[in-house]
C-alpha positions in Angstrom: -8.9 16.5 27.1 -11.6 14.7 25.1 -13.9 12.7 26.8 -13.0 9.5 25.3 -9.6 9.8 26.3 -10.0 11.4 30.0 -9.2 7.9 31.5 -7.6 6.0 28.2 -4.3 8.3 28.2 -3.4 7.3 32.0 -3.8 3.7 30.9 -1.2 4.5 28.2 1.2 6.3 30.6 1.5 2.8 33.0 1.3 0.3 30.5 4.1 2.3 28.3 6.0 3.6 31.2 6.3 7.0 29.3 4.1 10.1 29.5 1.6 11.2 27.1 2.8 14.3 25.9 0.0 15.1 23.2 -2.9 13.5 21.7 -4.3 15.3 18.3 -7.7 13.7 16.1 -6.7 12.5 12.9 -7.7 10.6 9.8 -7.8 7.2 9.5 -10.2 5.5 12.7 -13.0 4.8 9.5 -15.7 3.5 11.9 -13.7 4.9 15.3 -12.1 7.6 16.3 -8.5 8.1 15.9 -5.7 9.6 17.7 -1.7 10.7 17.0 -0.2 10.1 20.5 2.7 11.5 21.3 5.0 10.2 24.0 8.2 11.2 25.2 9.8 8.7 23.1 7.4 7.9 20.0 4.3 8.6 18.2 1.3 5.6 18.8 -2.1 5.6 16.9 -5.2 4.8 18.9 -8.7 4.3 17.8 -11.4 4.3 20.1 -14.9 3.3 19.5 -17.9 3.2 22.5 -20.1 0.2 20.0 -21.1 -2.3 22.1 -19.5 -4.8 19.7 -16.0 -2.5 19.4 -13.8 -4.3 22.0 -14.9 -8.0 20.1 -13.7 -5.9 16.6 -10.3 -4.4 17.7 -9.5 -7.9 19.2 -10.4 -9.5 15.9 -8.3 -6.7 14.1 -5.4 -7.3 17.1 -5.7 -11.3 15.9 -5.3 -10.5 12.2 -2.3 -8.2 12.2 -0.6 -10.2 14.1 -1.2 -13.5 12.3 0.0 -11.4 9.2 3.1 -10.0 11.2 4.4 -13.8 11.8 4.6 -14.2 8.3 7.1 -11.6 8.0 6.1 -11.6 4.1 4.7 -7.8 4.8 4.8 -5.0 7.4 1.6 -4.1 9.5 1.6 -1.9 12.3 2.6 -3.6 15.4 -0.4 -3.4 18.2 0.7 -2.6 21.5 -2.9 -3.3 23.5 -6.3 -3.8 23.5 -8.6 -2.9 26.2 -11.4 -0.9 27.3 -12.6 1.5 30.2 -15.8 2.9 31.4 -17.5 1.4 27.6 -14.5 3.3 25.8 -12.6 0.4 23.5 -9.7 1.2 22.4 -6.5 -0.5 20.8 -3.1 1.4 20.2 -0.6 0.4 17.2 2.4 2.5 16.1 1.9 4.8 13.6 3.1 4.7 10.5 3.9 8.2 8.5 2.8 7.6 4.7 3.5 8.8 1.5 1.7 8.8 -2.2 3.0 5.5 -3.8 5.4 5.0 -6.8 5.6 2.7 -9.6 8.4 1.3 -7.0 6.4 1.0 -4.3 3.5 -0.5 -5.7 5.5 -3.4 -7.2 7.1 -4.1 -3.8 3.0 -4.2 -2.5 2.5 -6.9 -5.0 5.1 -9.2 -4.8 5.1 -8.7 -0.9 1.0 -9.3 -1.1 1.9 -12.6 -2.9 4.6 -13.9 -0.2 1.9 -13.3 1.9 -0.6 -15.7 -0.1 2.2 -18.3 -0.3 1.6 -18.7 3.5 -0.9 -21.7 3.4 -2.3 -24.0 6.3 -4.1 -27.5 5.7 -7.9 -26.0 5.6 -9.8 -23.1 4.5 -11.2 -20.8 7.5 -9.7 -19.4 10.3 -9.0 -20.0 14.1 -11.7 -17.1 14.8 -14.4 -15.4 13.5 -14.1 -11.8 12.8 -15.5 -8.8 10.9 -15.8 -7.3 7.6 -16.6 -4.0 8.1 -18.9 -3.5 11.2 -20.1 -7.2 9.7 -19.9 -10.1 11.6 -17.8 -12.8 9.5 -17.5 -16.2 10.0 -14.6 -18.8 9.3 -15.5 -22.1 10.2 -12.8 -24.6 9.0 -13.8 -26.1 5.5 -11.9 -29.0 3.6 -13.5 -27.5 0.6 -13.0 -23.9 -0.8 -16.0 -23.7 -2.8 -18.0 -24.8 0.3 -16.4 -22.5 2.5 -17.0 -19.5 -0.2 -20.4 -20.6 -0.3 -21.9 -21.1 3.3 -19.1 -19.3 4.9 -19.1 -15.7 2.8 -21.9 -15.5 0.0 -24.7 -17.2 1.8 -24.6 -15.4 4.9 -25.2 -12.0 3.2 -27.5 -13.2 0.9 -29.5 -13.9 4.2 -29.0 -10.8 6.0 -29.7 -8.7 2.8 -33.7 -11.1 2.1 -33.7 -10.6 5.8 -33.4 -6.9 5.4 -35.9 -7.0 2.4 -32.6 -5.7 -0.2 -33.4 -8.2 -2.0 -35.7 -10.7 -2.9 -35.8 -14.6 -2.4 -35.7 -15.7 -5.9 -32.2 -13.9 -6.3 -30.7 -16.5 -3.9 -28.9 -19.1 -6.2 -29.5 -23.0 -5.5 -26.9 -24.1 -3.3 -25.9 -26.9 -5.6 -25.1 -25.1 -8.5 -23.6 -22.4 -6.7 -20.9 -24.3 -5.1 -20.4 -26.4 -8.3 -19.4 -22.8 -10.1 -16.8 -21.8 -7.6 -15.2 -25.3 -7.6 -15.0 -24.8 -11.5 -13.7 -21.8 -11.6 -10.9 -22.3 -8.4 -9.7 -25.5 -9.3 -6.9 -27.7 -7.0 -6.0 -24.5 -5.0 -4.1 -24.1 -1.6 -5.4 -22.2 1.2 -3.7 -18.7 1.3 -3.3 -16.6 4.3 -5.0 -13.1 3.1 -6.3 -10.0 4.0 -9.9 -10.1 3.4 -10.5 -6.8 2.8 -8.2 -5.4 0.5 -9.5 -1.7 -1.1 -6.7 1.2 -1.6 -7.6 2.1 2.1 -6.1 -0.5 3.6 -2.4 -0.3 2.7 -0.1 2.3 3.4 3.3 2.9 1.5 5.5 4.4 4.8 7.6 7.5 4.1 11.0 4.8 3.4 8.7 2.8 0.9 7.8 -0.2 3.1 4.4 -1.3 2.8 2.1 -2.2 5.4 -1.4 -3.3 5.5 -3.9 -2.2 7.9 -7.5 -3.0 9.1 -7.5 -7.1 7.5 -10.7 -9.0 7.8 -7.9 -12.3 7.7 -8.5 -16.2 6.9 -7.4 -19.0 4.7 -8.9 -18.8 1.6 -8.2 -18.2 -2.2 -5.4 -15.7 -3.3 -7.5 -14.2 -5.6 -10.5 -12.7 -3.0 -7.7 -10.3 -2.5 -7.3 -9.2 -5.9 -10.7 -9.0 -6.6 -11.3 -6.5 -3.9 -8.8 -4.4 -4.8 -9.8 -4.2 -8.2 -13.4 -3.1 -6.8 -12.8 0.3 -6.0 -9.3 1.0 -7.8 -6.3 2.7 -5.6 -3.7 0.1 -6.9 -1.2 1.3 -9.6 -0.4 -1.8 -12.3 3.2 -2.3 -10.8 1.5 -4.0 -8.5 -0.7 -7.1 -10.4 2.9 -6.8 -12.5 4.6 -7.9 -9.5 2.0 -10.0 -8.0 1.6 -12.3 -11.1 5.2 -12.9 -11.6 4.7 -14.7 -8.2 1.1 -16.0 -8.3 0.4 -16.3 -12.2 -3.2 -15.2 -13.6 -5.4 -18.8 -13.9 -7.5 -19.5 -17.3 -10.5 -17.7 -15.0 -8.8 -14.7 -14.1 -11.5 -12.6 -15.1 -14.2 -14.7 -14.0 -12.9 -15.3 -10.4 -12.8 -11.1 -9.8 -16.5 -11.0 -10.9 -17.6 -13.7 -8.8 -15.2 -12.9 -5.6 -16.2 -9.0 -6.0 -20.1 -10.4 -5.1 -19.4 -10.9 -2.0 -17.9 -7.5 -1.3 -20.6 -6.0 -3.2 -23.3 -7.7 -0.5 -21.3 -6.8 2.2 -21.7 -3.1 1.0 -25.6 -3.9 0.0 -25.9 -4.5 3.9 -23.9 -1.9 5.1 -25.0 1.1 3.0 -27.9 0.2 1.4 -29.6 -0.2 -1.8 -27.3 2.0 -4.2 -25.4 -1.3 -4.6 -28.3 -3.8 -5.7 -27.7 -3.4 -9.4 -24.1 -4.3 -8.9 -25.4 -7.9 -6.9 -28.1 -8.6 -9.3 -26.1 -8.4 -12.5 -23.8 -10.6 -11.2 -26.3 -13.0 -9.9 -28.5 -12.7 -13.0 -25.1 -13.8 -15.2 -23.7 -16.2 -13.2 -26.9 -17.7 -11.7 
């Protein structure tokens, strides 16, 4: 038995009431390790990550699916615990066996996605912080989307990247005119309950067609930071912005609004990985800015 697990698959076996019958490595931890755990009775997937700042992270990921599984608007893996032992966090979910999506499924992923973004609260933000990536990522309550795009998302990794010397101080926009260009191009909008970090990696199509959504970086904020992401890095078939915008129509600024919400994604990845994404950030800063 792995060291990571030595004392973590005991824990399962009393809170469960069932005994661990196998525990393989598999795909899909992306900053932890993950586990298939087999039980007597069912299969369980486990991540486990020894970060200082991992227990704070699954319960932030714990808090997300399950804000998204009240909505019952769209499937994510239920989570059974969070916890850690001896500096070994670790959260458990049940597993979900996938499949390669079809034109069917991917239209059932967009109209499901925009159910989702129907589900609206009074403010934009969140009852939490949490993380994007292995980011930190704050949601303080804002009356105002365009504020809380501003000092909540874009601001804070413009700072971290000057801090980091990624870029350089004159890239920053002036806070006036930055906020002024989201509220022009968002308009009246309603808070919507989203993801937050929605790239082809984060949804699965289970082997009966349901889809679920995995790994959310959630909050209140415009439907279309969710669309914007997923555009990013492609993985999402056109059955499903067919069946998303027969729910949640495209806005005059469609096109606009994924350029603009992409930035933020693309500083997050500045931060994380480095400077192979500073030409992506400083075109969009340079047109928009």
């Amino acid at each position: 038995m792995s060291k990571p697990l030595a004392h973590i698959l005991p824990y399962i076996t009393s809170y469960l009431g069932e005994r661990v019958v196998n525990a393989r490595p598999v795909y899909g931890g992306d900053i932890s390790s993950a586990y298939c755990v087999d039980t007597e009775t069912g299969q369980y997937f486990l991540k486990v990550n020894s970060d200082s700042s991992a227990l704070g992270m699954f319960y932030s990921e714990q808090e997300g699916l399950q804000a998204i599984e009240e909505t019952k608007t769209i499937a994510v893996p239920h989570v059974h615990f969070v916890d850690s032992i001896d500096g070994q966090a670790f959260l458990m979910m049940d597993l979900v066996e996938s499949k390669r999506p079809d034109t069917s499924d991917y239209h059932r992923l967009g109209s499901q996605l925009a159910e989702l973004h129907l589900c609206s609260q009074a403010d934009f933000g969140f009852s939490s912080d949490n993380f994007i990536g292995s980011l930190p990522q704050q949601n303080n309550i804002h009356a105002n989307w365009a504020e809380f795009h501003w000092f909540e998302r874009i601001l804070p990794q413009l700072q971290l990247a000057l801090r980091d010397g990624l870029i350089q101080s004159q890239m920053i926009p002036e806070e006036e005119r930055a906020i002024t260009l989201f509220r022009e191009i968002s308009g009246d909008i309603r808070p919507a309950l989203l993801h937050g970090d929605l790239w082809g990696g984060n949804y699965l199509i289970a082997a009966d067609g349901t889809p679920f959504l995995i790994d959310p970086a959630v909050y209140y904020g415009h439907s279309m930071v969710d669309i914007a992401m997923s555009r990013l890095f492609g993985g999402f078939g056109a059955g499903f912005y067919d069946a998303y915008h027969e729910i949640i129509p495209k806005s005059p600024y469609y096109d606009i609004q994924i350029e603009l919400y992409q930035l933020y994604y693309l500083l997050v990845h500045l931060n994380l990985f480095g400077s192979s994404y500073y030409s992506s950030v400083a075109s969009i800063l340079k047109r928009y800015f």
